[in-house]
N, C-alpha and C positions, 0 to 999 in steps of 0.2 A: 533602338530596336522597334519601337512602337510607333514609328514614324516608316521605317523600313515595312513591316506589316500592314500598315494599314496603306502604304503605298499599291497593293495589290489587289485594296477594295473600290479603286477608280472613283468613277463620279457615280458609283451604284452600289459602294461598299458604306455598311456601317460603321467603319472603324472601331472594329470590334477587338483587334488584337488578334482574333484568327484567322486565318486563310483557310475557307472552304472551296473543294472543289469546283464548284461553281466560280468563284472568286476567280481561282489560279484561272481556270478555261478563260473567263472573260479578261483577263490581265493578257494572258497570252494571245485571245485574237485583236486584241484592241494593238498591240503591239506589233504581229506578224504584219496590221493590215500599214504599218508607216516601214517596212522593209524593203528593199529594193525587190526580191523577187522570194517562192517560196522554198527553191533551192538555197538562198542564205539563212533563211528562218531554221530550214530542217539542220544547219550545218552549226547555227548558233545553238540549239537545243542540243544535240549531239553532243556539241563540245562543253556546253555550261553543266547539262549534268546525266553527262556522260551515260549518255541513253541513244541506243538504236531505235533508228527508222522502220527494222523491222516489223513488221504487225505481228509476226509469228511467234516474235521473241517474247521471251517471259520474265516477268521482273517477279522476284517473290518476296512474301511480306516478309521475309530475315535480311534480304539485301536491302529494304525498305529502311528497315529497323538499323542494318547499321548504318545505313546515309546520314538517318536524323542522330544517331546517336555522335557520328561522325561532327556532323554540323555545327550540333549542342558544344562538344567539348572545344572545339577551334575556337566558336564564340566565346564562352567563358574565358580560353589561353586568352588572347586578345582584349579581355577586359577590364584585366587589374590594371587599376589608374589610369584610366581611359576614359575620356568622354563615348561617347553614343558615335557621334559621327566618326572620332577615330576607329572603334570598333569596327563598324561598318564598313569602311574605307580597308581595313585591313583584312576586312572576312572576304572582301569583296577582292583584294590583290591574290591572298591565298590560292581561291576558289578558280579563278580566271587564271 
């Protein structure tokens, strides 16, 4: 999980375990900019966590809430007698 994490702090993260906004934004243009175009980026974002394009649209801090609360329990399912990487691999099947 801590290798997942700190994979988001790039060559400018402290590997800290957390993911600051800052962080995400720079994970994600450093990413968008090795994609074929920005029409795939907007459609990979969409689909991975199921977020509109919309500018208008509003996400609120209780859908927030249940994302992470969502995310937390999938990880934990996934973790009894698991190494790290299994986890991951299986957060990452689920989630996709």
């Amino acid at each position: 999980m801590e290798e997942f994490l700190n994979g988001f702090d790039g060559m400018r993260g402290n590997n800290d375990g957390v993911i600051t906004k800052d962080e995400w934004t720079d994970y994600y243009s450093d990413l968008s900019m090795s994609l074929p175009s920005d029409e795939y980026f907007v459609k990979m974002m969409e689909s991975v966590w199921q977020i509109c394009e919309d500018e208008t649209a509003g996400v609120s801090a209780e859908q927030i809430k249940h994302l992470t609360k969502t995310m937390r329990a999938k990880l934990l399912d996934f973790s009894a007698g698991q190494t790290e990487e299994m986890v991951l691999r299986n957060t990452f099947r689920e989630f996709d």
